[in-house]
C-alpha positions in Angstrom: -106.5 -42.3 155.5 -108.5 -43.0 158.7 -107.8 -39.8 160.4 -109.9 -38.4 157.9 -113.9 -37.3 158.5 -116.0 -40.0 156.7 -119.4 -38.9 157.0 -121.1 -42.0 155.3 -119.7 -43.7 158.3 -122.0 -41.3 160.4 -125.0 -41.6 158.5 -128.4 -42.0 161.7 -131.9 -42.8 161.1 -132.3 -40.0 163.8 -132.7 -36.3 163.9 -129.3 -34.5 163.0 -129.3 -32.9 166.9 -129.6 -36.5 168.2 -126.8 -37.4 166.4 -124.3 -34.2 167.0 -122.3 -35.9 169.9 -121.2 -38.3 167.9 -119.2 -36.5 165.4 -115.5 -36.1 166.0 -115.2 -32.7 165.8 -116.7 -29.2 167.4 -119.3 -27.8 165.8 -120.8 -24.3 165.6 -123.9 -25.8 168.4 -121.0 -26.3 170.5 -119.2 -23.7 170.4 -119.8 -21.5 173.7 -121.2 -17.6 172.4 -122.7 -16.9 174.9 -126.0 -16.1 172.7 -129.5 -17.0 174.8 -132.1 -18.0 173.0 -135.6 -17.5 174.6 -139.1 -18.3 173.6 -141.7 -16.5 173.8 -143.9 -14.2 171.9 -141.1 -11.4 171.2 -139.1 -13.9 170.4 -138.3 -12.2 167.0 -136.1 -10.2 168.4 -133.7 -12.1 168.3 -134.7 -12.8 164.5 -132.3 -12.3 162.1 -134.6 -10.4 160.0 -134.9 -8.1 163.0 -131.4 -7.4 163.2 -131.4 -6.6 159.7 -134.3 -3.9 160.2 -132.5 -2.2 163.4 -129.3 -2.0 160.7 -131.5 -0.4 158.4 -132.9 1.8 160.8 -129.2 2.4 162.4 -128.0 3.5 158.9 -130.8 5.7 157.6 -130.8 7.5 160.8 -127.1 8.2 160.1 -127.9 9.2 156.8 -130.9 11.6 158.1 -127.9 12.9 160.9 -125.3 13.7 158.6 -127.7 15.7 155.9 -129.1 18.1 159.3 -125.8 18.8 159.7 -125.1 19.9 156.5 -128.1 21.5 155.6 -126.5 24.7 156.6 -124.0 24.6 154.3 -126.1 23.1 151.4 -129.1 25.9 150.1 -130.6 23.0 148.4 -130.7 20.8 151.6 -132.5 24.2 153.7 -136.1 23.2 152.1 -135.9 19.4 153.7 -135.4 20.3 157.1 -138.8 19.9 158.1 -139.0 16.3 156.4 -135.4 15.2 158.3 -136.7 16.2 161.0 -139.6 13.7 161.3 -136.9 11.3 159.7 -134.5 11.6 162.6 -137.7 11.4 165.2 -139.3 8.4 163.7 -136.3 6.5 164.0 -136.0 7.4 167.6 -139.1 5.8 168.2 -138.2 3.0 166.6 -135.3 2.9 168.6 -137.2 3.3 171.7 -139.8 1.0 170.6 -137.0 -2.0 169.9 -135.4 -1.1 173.3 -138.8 -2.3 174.9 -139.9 -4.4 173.1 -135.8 -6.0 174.1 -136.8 -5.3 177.5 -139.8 -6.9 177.4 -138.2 -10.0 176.1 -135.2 -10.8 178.0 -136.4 -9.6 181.3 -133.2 -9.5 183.7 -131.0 -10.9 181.0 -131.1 -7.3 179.4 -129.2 -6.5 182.2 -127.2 -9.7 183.6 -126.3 -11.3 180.4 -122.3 -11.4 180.4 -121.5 -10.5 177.3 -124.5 -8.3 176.2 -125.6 -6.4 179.2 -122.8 -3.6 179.0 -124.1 -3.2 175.0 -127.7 -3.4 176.4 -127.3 -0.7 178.6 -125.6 1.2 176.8 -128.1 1.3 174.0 -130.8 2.1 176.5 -128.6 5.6 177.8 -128.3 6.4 174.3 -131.9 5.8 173.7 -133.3 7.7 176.4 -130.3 10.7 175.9 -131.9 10.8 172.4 -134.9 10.9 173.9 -134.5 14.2 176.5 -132.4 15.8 173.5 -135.3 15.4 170.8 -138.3 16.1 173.1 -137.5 17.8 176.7 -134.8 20.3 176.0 
């Protein structure tokens, strides 16, 4: 049937981007997701393997939370305190460190970007809340 995609038909001596207009469907390129892409030399993070070490970081930290909140009903968990304690304040410089190095990066598309501005910002209040919590009060 000829309504059906026959991709021998499609077959280009050129580069694969070259040739993306000319297939007869949407693909993922053109799909609009509003994700920005910059160069540059903190480029990586937008890296995927960056996102995967802010999830780490995200969950340990969670982790690191819950056990300081039950250390006081846990004897056993009373002797760690000191060591969850540097726990929960290295990954708030992490935290702080990825928000600048963000900043750093997208510039006034950490703020203006449509759809990741309000997420932006609101990671930066609950950085620098963390922040005043852990070290000034």
């Amino acid at each position: 049937d000829e309504q059906f995609f026959q991709p021998e038909l499609y077959q280009f001596d050129e580069s694969p981007t070259e040739a993306d207009h000319l297939l007869p469907y949407p693909t993922i390129i053109e799909v609009d997701t509003g994700e920005v892409r910059i160069p540059g030399p903190l480029s990586f993070v937008q890296s995927s393997w960056f996102f995967l070490l802010t999830g780490a970081n995200v969950t340990l930290n969670i982790v690191v939370l819950y056990l300081l909140l039950e250390r006081n009903g846990e004897e056993w968990l009373r002797d760690y305190q000191d060591q969850l304690s540097i726990a929960n304040g290295a990954s708030l410089v992490f935290y702080i460190i990825e928000v600048l190095l963000r900043l750093a990066h997208f510039r006034s598309w950490f703020f203006y970007h449509r759809l990741d501005a309000p997420w932006n910002f609101f990671d930066l209040v609950i950085v620098a809340a963390g922040a005043v919590d852990q070290w000034l009060l």
